[in-house]
C-alpha positions in Angstrom: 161.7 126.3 -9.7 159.6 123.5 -9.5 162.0 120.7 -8.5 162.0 123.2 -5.6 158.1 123.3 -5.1 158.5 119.8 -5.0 161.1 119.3 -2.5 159.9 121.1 -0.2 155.9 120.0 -0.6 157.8 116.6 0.0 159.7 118.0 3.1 156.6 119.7 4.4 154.1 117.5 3.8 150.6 118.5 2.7 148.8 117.6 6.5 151.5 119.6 8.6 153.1 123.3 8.8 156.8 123.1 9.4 159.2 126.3 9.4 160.3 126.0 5.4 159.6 127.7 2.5 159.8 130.8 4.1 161.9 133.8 4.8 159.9 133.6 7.8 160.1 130.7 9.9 157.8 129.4 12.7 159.4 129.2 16.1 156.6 126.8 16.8 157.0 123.0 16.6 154.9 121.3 14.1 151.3 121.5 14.1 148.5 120.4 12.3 146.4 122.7 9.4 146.0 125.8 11.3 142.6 127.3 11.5 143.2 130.8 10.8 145.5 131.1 7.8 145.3 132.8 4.2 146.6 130.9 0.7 148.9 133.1 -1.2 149.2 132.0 -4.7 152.7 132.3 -5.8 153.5 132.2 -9.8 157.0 132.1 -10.0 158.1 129.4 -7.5 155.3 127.2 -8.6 153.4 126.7 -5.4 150.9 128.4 -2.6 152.4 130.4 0.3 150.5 129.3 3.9 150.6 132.7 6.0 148.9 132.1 9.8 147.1 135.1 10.1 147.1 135.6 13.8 150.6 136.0 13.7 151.1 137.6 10.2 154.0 135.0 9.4 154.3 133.2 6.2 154.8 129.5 7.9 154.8 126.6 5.0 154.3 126.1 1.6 152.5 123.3 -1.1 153.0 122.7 -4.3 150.9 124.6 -7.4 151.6 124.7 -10.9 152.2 128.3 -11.2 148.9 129.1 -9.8 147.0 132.6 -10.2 143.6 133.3 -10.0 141.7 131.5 -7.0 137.9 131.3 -5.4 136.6 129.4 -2.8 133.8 127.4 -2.5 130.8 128.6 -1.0 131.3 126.0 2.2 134.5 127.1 2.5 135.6 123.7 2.0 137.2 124.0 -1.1 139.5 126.2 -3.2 139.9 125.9 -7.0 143.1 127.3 -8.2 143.4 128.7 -11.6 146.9 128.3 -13.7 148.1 130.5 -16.2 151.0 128.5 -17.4 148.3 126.0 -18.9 145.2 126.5 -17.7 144.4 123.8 -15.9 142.0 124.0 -12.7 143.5 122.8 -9.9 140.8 121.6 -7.0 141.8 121.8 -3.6 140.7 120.4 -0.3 141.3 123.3 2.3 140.9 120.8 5.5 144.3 118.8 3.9 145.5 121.5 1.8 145.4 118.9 -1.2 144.9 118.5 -4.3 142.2 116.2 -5.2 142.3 116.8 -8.6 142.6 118.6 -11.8 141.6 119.3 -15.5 142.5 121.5 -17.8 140.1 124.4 -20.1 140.4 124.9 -23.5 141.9 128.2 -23.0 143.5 131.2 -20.8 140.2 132.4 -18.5 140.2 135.4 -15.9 136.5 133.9 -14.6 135.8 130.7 -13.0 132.8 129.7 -11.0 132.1 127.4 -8.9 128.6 126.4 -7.8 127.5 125.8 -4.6 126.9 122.1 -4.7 130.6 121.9 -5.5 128.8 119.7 -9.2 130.0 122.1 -11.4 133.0 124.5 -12.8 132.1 127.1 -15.6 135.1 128.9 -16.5 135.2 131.5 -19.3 137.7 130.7 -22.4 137.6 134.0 -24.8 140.0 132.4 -27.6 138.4 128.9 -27.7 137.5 128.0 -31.7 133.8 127.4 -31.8 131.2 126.0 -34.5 132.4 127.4 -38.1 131.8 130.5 -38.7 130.9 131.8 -35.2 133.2 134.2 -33.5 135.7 131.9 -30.9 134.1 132.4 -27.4 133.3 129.5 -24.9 132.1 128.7 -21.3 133.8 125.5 -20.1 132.2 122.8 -18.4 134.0 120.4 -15.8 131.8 118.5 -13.7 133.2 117.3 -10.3 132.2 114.2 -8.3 132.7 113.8 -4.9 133.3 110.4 -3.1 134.5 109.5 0.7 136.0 106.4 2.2 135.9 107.4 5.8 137.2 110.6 5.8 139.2 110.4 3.1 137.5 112.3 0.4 138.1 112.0 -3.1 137.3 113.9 -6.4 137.1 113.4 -10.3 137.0 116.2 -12.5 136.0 115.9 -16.3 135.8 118.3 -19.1 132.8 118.0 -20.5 131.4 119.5 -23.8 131.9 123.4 -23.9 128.9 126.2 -24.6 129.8 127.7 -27.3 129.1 132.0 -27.0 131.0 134.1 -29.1 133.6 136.2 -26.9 132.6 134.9 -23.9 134.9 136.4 -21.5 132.8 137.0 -17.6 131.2 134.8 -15.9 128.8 136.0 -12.8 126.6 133.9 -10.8 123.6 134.7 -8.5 124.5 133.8 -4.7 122.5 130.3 -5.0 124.6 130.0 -8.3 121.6 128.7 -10.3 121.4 131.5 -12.8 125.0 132.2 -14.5 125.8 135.6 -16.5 128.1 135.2 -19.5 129.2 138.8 -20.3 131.0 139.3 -24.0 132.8 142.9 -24.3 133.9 143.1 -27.6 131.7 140.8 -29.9 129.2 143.2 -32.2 125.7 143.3 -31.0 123.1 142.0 -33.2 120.5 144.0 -31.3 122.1 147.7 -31.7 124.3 147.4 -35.0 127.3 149.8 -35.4 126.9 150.7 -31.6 128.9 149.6 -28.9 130.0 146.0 -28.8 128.5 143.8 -25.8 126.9 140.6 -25.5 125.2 138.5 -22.4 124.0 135.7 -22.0 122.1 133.4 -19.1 123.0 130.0 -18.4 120.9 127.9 -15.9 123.1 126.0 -14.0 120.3 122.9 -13.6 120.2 122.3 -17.4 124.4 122.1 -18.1 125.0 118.7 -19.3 122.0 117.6 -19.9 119.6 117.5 -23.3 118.4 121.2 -23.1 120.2 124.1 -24.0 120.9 125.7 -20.7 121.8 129.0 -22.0 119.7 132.0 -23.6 120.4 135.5 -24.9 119.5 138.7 -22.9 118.5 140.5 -26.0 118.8 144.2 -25.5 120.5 147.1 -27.2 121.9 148.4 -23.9 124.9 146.7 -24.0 128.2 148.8 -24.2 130.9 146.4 -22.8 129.5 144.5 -19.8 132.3 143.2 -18.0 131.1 142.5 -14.4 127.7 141.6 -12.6 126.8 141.0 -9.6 123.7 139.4 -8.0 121.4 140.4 -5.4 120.4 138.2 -1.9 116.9 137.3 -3.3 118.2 136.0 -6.2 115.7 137.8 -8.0 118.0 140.2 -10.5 121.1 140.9 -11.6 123.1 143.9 -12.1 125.2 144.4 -15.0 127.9 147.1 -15.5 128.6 148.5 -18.8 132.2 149.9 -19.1 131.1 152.3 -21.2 134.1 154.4 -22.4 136.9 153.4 -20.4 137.1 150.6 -22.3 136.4 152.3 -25.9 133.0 152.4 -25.6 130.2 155.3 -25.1 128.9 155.1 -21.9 129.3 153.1 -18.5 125.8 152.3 -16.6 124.0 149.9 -14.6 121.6 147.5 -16.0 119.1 145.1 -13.8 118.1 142.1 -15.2 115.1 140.5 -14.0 115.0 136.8 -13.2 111.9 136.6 -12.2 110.3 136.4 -16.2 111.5 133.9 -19.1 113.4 134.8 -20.9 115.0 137.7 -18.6 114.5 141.3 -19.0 117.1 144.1 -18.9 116.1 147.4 -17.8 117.2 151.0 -19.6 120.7 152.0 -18.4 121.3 153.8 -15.5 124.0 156.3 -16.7 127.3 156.3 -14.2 129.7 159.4 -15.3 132.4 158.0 -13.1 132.4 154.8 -14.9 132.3 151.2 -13.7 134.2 148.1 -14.1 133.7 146.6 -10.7 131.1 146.8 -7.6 130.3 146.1 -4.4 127.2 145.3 -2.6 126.5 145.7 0.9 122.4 145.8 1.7 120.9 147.6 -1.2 123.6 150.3 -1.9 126.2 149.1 -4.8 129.2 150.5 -4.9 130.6 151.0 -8.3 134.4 151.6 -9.2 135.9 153.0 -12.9 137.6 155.6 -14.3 135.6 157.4 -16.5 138.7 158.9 -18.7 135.9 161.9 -19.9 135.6 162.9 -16.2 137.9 166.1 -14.5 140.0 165.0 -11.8 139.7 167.4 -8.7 142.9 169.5 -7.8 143.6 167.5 -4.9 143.9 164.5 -6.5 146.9 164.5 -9.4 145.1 163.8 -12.4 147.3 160.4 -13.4 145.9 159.2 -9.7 142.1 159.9 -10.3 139.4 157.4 -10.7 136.1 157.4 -9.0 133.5 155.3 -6.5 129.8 156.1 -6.8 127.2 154.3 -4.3 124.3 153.4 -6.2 121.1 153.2 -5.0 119.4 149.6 -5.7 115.8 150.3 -4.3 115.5 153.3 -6.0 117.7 152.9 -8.9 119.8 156.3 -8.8 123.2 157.1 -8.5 124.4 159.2 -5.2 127.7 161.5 -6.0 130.9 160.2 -7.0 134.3 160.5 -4.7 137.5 160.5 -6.2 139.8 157.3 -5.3 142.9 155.9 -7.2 142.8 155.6 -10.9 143.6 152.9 -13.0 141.6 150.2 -14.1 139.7 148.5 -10.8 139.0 144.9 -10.5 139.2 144.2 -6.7 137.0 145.2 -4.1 135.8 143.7 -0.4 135.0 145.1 2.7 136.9 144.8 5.4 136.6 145.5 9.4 135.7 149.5 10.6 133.7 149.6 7.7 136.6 150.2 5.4 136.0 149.3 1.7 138.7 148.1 0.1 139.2 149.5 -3.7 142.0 147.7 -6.1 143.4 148.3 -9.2 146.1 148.1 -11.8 147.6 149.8 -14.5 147.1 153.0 -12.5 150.0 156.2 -12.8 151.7 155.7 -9.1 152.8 159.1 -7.6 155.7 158.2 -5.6 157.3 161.0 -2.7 160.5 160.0 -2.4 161.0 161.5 1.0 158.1 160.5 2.7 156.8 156.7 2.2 153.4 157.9 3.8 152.5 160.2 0.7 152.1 159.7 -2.7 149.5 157.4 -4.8 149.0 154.1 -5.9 146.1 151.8 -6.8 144.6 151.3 -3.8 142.1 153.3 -1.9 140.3 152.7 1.1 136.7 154.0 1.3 134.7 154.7 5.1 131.1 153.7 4.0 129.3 155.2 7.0 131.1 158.3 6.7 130.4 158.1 2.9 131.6 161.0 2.0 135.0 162.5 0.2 136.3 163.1 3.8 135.7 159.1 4.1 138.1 158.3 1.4 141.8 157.1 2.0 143.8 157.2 -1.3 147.2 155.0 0.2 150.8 155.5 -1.2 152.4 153.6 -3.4 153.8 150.1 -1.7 156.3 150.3 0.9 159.1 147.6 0.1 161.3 146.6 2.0 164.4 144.4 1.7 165.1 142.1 0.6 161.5 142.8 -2.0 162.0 144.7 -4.8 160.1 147.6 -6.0 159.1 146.3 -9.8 158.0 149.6 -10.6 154.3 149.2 -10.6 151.8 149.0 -8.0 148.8 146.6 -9.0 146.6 145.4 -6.9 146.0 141.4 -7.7 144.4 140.2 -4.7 142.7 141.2 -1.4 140.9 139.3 1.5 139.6 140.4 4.7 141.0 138.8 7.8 138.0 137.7 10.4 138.5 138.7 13.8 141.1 141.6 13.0 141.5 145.1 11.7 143.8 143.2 8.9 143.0 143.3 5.2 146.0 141.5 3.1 146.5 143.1 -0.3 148.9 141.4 -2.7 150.2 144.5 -4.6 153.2 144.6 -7.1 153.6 140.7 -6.2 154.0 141.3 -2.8 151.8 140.6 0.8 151.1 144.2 2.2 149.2 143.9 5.6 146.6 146.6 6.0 145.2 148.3 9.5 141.8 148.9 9.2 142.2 151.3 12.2 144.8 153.7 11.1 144.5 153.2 7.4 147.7 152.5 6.8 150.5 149.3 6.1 151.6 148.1 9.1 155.0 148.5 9.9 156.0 144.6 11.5 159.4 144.0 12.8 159.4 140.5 10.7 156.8 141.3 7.9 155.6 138.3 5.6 158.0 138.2 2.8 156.5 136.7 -0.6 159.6 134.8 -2.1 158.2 135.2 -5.8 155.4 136.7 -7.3 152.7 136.6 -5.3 148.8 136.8 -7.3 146.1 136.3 -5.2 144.9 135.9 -1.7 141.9 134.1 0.3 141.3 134.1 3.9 140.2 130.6 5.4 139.0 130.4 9.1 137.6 127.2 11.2 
């Protein structure tokens, strides 16, 4: 498979889109990057699918070691891409679509960040063997140096020494990416003993490799399996979510942590009976996804299908009413165009109709946030495949991006690209839909 990555990298070449790689090929001669396009990580074939989005066509391909996970940086400049073959970071530059460089963590991570002086990469390593006796658990550190000869630009990325916290398995930053959260889920906490597990720590971005310790403890007993955090435009707090008992513990809620004091201060829980395990923030309502496995599914929603969205209030710290949306656990959510919130998960229990492909349930819903209400909420049917794709049976949602300047949203779902109308709600039906040869993982939008 990747003797074929290579080959066709080679015949492609990394500076220009040609009609290979593809089931779909451009009818356009050459042309150089394109400015409106989306990177499609593909896992089996060992390389990154180039799709142009104003034309919804997969058009060229470049090499990846089986690439997975990827974010981009906060200039939109770069993209790092995250292997799970073996776990190396890979560090594109999106203006070439090359690599510039790569280095590998000590361990599998599903968190990376990247901080928005493009100096650092922190990604989370849950297995990593730390100091004796301490629970394995690490952030990794690579630092990344920048350089330019004209405008060729260069970069060297080097491991340096890991930070060693037990079961570290999150990572969040705050939107200037000084102030890091490192969320454990299922390490012990030393601050409420026998009760749930949970630990989180702050790192200060300033002080990584250098002579002070750049992380400290949020000591608090409110823990109870923080998973995901998110932080606010000031850069003032953070909010934490608890996953409570969806993920074996008692009880999901929202905790602020307050930046503005050393060491930082977390607040008493605000309880969330729907559970949480992803947000979204948009002004100062955050919108929190979970099934809560406790909570009744309504009888228009099969129960297998049921999960729920709850806006939360940020101002005033309170939790509005929940609306039911797919089940499953949820991991993915970004707004896209017509004010349509976009809701992903996986592991859900699809409800297929075999006679009609527009009913049914799957793990995606789409959520109106002016209309806000259970009215407002679009739980979609399971993936419609078409040949030659191949239903695999399950309907995970992997990776979603908005795409600027159209009612598009592309989902990757069950390894495949599904194109989203933001108008009617719905898959679009294309005469030549983008086919993902492969497994496709994860999506991100780029625009010039």
């Amino acid at each position: 498979m990747k003797q074929k990555a290579v080959f066709l990298w080679l015949l492609c070449g990394l500076a220009t889109f040609f009609a290979c790689g593809s089931s779909n090929p451009s009818t356009t001669p050459p042309t150089a990057v394109l400015p409106h396009r989306a990177l499609i990580s593909n896992l089996t074939n060992s390389r990154i699918d180039i799709a142009d989005t104003t034309r919804d066509l997969i058009v060229a391909t470049i090499s990846a070691e089986l690439p997975g996970l990827m974010r981009l940086s906060s200039d939109k400049k770069y993209t790092l891409v995250v292997s799970p073959n073996d776990d190396s970071v890979e560090f594109l530059q999106n203006s070439t679509q090359s690599g510039l460089g790569t280095a590998t963590l000590g361990g599998a991570s599903e968190s990376v960040v990247l901080t928005v002086d493009n100096g650092l990469i922190l990604g989370a390593v849950p297995t990593e063997s730390g100091p004796v006796g301490q629970a394995p658990g690490a952030v990794d550190v690579i630092a990344v140096v920048l350089s330019s000869v004209g405008t060729t630009i260069s970069a060297a990325l080097t491991r340096q020494p890991s930070i060693f916290l037990p079961g570290a398995r999150f990572l969040a930053a705050s939107p200037d990416t000084n102030r890091i959260l490192a969320m454990s889920d299922l390490i012990a906490n030393p601050a409420n003993p026998g009760g749930p597990t949970g630990r989180v720590w702050l790192i200060k971005s300033s002080l990584v490799n250098t002579n002070t310790q750049p992380y400290e403890e949020i000591v608090s007993a409110v823990w109870d399996h923080p998973l995901f955090a998110i932080g606010d435009a000031s850069n003032t707090a953070m909010y934490v979510l608890n996953c409570g008992k969806e993920c074996g513990g008692t009880q999901a809620s929202l905790v602020k942590v307050d930046l503005t004091v050393d060491p930082p201060v977390a607040s008493a829980p605000l309880p969330l009976a729907s559970g949480g395990t992803t947000a979204f923030l948009k002004g100062s309502t955050l919108y929190v996804a979970g099934s809560d496995p406790s909570v009744a599914c309504p009888t228009t929603i099969p129960t297998p299908a049921c999960g729920a969205l709850t806006p939360v209030d940020l101002a005033a710290f309170t939790a509005g009413s929940p609306v039911e949306i797919a089940g499953g656990y949820h991991d993915h959510m970004i707004l896209g165009s017509n004010n349509q919130l976009f809701v992903g998960s996986r592991q859900c229990s699809v409800v297929r109709d075999t006679t009609d492909p527009l009913k049914g349930f799957g793990c995606l819903t789409l959520f109106d946030i002016v209309d806000g209400t259970q009215s407002g909420v679009n739980v979609v049917p399971p993936t419609p495949f078409t040949p030659p794709a191949v239903d695999p049976g399950e309907d995970d949602v992997t990776g979603m991006t908005p795409i600027a300047n159209r009612n598009e949203v592309y989902v990757i779902e069950a390894g495949e690209l599904i194109i989203y109308d933001t108008v009617t709600k719905r898959a679009k039906i294309l005469a030549n839909p983008p086919n993902v040869v492969g497994q496709g993982v994860d999506v991100i939008s780029l625009d010039f």
